[in-house]
N, C-alpha and C positions, 0 to 999 in steps of 0.2 A: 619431469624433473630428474627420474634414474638413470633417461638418456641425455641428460643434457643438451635437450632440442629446443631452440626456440618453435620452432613452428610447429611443433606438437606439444606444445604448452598451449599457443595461441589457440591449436584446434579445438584442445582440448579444452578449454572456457569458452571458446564458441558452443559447441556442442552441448557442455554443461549449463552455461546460459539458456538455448533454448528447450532444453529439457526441462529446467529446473523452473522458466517459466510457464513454460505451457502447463504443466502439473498443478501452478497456483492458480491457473484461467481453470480447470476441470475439477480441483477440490473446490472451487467456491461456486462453480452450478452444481456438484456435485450436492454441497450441502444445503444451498439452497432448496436442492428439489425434495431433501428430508424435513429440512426445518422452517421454510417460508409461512409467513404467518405464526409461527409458532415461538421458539426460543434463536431465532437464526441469527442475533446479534452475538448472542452464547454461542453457540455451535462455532464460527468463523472465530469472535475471540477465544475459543480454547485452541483453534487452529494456529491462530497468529501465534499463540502462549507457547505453542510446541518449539514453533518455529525459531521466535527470541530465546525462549528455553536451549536449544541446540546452538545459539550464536553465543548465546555466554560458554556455555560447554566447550566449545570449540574455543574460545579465547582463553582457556584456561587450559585444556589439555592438549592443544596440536606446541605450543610452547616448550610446554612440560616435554610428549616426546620427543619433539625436537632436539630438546637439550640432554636428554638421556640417551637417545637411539638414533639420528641424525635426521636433517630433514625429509629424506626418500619416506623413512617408514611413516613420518607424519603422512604426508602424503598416501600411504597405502592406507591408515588407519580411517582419512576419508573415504574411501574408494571402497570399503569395506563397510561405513556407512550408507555408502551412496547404495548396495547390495541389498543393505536392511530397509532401504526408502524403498526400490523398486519394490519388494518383496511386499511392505505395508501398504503398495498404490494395486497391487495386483489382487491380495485379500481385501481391498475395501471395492473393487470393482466387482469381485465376488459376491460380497457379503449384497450387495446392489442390487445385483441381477437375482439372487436367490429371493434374498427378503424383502425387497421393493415390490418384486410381481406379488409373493407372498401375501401381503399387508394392501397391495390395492394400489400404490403409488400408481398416479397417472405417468406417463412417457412423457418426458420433455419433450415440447412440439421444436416441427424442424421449423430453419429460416429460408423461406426461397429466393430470399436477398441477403446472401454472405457476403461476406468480402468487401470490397471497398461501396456498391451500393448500399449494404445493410448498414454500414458507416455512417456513412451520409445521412440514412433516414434515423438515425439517432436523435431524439427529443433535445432541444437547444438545455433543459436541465441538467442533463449527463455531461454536457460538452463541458458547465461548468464547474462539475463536480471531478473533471479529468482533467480541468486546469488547476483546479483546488490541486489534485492528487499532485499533479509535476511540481508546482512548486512550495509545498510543505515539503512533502519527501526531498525535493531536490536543498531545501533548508537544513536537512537532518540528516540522512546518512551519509553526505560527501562533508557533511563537520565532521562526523565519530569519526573519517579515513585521518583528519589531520589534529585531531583532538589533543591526541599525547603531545605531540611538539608544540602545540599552541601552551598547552597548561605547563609543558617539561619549560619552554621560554618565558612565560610571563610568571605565573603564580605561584612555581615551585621553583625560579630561575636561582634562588640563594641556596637551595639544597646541591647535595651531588647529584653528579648524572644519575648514578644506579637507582639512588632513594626517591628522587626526581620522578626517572620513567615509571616506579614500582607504582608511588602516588597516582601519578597520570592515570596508570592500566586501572586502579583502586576507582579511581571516578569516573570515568570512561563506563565501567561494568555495570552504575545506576541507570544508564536510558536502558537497556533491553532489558535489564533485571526488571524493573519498574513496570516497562510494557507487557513481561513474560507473566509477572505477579498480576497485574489491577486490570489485560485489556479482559479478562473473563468475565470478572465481577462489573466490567464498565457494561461489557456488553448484558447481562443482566439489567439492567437497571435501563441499559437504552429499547430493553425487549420492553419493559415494563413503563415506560415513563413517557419514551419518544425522544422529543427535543433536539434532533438530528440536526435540523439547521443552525439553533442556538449553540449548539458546542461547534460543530465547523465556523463558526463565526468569533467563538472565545480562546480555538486551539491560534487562530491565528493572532489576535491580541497580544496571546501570552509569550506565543513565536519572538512574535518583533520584541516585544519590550523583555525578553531574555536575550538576548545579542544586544539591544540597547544598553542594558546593563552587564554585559556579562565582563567587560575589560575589570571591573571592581568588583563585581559579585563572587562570592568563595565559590570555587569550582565544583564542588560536591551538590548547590544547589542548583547552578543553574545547569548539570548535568539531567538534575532531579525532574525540574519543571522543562526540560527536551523531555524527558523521559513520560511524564505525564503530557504531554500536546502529542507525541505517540502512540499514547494510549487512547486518548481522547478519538483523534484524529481516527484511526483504524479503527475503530469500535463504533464511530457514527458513520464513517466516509461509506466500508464496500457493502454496508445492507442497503444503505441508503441506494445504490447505485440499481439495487431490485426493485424500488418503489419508483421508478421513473423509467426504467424499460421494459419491453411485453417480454415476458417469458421468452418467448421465440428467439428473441435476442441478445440473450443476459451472455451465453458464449462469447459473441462478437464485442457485446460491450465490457466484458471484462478481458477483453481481448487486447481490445482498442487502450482501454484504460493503463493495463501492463505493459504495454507499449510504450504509450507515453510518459510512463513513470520513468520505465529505464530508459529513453531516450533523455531525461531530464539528468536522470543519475550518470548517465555517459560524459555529456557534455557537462555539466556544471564542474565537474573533477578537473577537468583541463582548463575551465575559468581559473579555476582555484589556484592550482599549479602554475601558470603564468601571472596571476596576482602574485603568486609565492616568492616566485623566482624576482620580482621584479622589484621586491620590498627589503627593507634591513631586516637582518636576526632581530628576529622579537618583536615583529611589527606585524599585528595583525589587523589594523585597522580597518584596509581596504576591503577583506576579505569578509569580518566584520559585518560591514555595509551593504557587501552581498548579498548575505545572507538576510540580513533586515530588510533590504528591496524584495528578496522572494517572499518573506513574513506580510510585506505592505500589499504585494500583489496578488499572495491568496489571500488575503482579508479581502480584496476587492471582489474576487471571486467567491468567498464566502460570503458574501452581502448579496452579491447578484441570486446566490442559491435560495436562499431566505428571502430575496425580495418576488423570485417566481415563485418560492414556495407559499406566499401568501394568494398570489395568482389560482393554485393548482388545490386550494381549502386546506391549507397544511397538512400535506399528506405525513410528511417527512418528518413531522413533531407527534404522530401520535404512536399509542402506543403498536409494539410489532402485528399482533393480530388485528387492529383497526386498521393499521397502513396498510398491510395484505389486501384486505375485503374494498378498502379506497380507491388505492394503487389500481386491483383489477378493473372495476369500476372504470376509473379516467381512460386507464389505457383501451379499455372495449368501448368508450366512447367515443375515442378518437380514431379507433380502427374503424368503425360504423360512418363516421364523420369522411374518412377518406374513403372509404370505399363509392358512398353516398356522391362525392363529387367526384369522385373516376367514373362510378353509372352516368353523371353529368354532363361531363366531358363527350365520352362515347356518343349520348346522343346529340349531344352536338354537334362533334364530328358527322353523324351519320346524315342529321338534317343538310348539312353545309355541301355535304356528296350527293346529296340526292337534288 
């Protein structure tokens, strides 16, 4: 931004992109490997809480400097964050390697299928808990990009501009507030309770039928209930996604899974924006329907979850230290299962050669 480069902006969110995801792929095995079986719905939602916690912050003070010290220094005032991220990812890899060996932590086992084979042998559960991910998220953060002008146009269109946008930013700041406060205490309660498929399956209900209503619904509420299908949503979705893969692969599969999150968050923006462009001022309608089409089709994928989860003894509904002891269980069945028919195989092969 202080050189006035486009293509050192662009690098520079390339760059920050895959930094900034790769760190959320290595804190969530990370913290699996301290809290699986135990409080790990806790653990990841105080994680998320930090995270939403730093996006309201940010919407509230990169503004502020802006308008006092111009945009460069905003700019440096992240960058000066970004300093304090590395510095907390370098002390908890520390804190790891000291007190993990310390205390007995077993070694995350490696995968000798990375990469796009370890992909592929990903359990048909995951797949559908990675379609779930693309399209709720794909639902929810490419609305908060266009949120202000939807509400500055429809619901606040008889105020002035200024009181207008202040409003807007005022309702806008309920979904991450909302997620930064409740996803700890949700994840609590999903340690202790379960029902992981049953809330993937009611976050999206509540998805659709809030863009259903939202052209008449007062802005502050159905900011409120985004803001709660967020919290829901990430407080059952990324534990869940350890109770369906072996250990071995939880990297790859929250790999895979960040991937196609922001592959959905990529693309759905540019739907948006050519919906945008192509409508009157103040017609959100198309855009609208969008969004309720991705609400309809992770419900669907939230049904598929719930209906294997019945397949697999409802792993996914019980409570976090049952699912662990389950989870292991299924998965060392089905490694034994495969192995059993690869021995199989082999002597098959071997008979058919001789």
């Amino acid at each position: 931004v202080t050189q006035a480069s486009w293509p050192l902006v662009i690098a520079g969110r390339v760059l920050f992109g895959v930094g900034g995801e790769s760190i959320q792929v290595a804190q969530c095995c990370l913290l699996l490997r301290w809290f699986k079986g135990k409080e790990v719905a806790f653990a990841l939602g105080v994680n998320l809480s930090f995270a939403r916690g730093g996006s309201v912050i940010n919407d509230i003070l990169s503004p502020w400097i802006a308008s006092r010290y111009g945009a460069g220094d905003a700019f440096w005032f992240g960058t000066l964050l970004c300093f304090g991220s590395c510095a907390s990812n370098i002390l908890s890899v520390a804190l790891d390697l000291i007190h993990g060996e310390a205390i007995g932590l077993p070694e995350a086992p490696t995968n000798a299928e990375s990469g796009l084979l370890g992909a592929l042998s990903l359990r048909r559960q995951f797949w559908y808990l990675c379609g779930l991910c693309v399209f709720l998220y794909s639902a929810i953060l490419p609305f908060n990009n266009i949120a202000s002008a939807f509400f500055v146009e429809t619901a606040f269109a008889d105020l002035p501009l200024l009181e207008a946008q202040q409003r807007a930013g005022n309702v806008m700041s309920i979904l991450f507030l909302a997620a930064a406060l409740g996803t700890p205490v949700f994840g609590l309660v999903i340690d202790n309770v379960g029902m992981r498929s049953q809330c993937l399956v009611g976050c999206s209900a509540v998805l659709t039928v809030t863009y259903v209503s939202m052209a008449s619904a007062p802005p502050a509420f159905s900011m409120f209930c985004l803001g709660m299908v967020f919290m829901v949503f990430a407080g059952a979705l990324w534990p869940a996604i350890a109770l369906v893969v072996a250990e071995k692969q939880l990297g790859t599969a929250y790999g895979v899974a960040t991937a196609a999150q922001n592959g959905g968050l990529a693309f759905t923006p540019l739907v948006v924006g050519y919906l945008q462009a192509n409508s009157a001022p103040g017609d959100f309608t198309e855009i609208l329907t969008l969004f309720t089409l991705c609400g309809v089709v992770g419900g669907g994928f939230a049904v598929l979850i719930w209906h294997t989860n019945q397949e697999t003894n409802g792993v996914l509904d019980l409570p976090s230290d049952q699912a662990a002891e389950m989870a292991a269980l299924m998965l060392a069945e089905d490694d034994e299962a495969a192995a059993m028919l690869s021995a199989g195989k082999i002597k098959k092969d071997i008979a058919a050669y001789l």
